[in-house]
C-alpha atoms as one frame of an Amber mdcrd trajectory, in Angstrom:
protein
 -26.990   3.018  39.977 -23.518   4.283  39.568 -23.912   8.236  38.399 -20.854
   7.465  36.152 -22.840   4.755  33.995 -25.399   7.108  33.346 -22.816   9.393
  31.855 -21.109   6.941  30.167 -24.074   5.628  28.496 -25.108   8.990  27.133
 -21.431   9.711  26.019 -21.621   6.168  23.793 -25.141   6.952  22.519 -23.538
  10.849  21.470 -21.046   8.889  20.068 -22.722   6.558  18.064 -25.680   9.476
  16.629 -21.984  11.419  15.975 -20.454   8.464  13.348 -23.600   8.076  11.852
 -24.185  11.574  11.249 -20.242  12.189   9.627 -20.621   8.318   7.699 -22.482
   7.789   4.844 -24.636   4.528   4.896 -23.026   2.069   2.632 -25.537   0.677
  -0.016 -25.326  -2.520  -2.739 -24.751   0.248  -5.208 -21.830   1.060  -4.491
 -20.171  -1.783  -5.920 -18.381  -1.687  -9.478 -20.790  -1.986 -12.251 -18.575
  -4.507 -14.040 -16.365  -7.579 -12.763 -12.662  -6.945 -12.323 -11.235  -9.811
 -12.439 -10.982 -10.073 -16.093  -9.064  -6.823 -15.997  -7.030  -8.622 -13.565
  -5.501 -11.496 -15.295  -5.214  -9.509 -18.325  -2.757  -7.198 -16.484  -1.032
 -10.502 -14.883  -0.857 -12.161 -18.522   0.565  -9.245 -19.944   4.358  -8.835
 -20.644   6.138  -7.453 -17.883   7.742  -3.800 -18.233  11.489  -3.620 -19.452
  13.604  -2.006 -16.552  13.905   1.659 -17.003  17.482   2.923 -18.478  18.284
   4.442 -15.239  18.190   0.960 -13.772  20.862   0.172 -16.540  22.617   3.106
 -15.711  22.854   2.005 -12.072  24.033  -1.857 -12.420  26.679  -0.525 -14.919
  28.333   2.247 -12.566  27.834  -0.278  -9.612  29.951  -2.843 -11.851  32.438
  -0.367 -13.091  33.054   0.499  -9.049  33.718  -2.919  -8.114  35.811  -3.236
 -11.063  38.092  -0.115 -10.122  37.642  -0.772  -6.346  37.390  -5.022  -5.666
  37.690  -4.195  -2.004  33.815  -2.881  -2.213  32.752  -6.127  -3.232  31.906
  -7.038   0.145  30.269  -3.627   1.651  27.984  -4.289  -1.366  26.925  -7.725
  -0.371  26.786  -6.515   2.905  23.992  -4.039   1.945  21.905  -6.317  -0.055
């Protein structure tokens, strides 16, 4: 036998006594108490959210650029 197993086994077993001592065991309690998908399509049937005002504020001073400068037009396109 191969001294090197030998060590090798005992570094795996150290190993393994190591995770179980730093992981808690996982039980069937920890599941949630109440079924989410419900909550789920509720939040997908909902309206979605109106784009914030800087969003506005960015599409208008991207349009007012082109406007003054058409030659962006393409570095724009480029970039999206």
């Amino acid at each position: 036998m191969n001294p090197r197993d030998h060590n090798t086994t005992h570094d795996d077993e150290r190993m393994k006594a190591l995770l179980r001592q730093a992981l808690p065991r996982v039980s069937s309690d920890t599941a949630p108490h109440r079924d989410l998908w419900p909550a789920v399509l509720q939040q997908l049937d909902a309206a979605p959210a109106a784009p914030p005002w800087f969003d506005w504020a960015l599409l208008g001073s991207l349009i007012a650029l082109a406007a003054f400068f058409p030659i962006s037009i393409p570095m724009f396109l480029y970039y999206l």
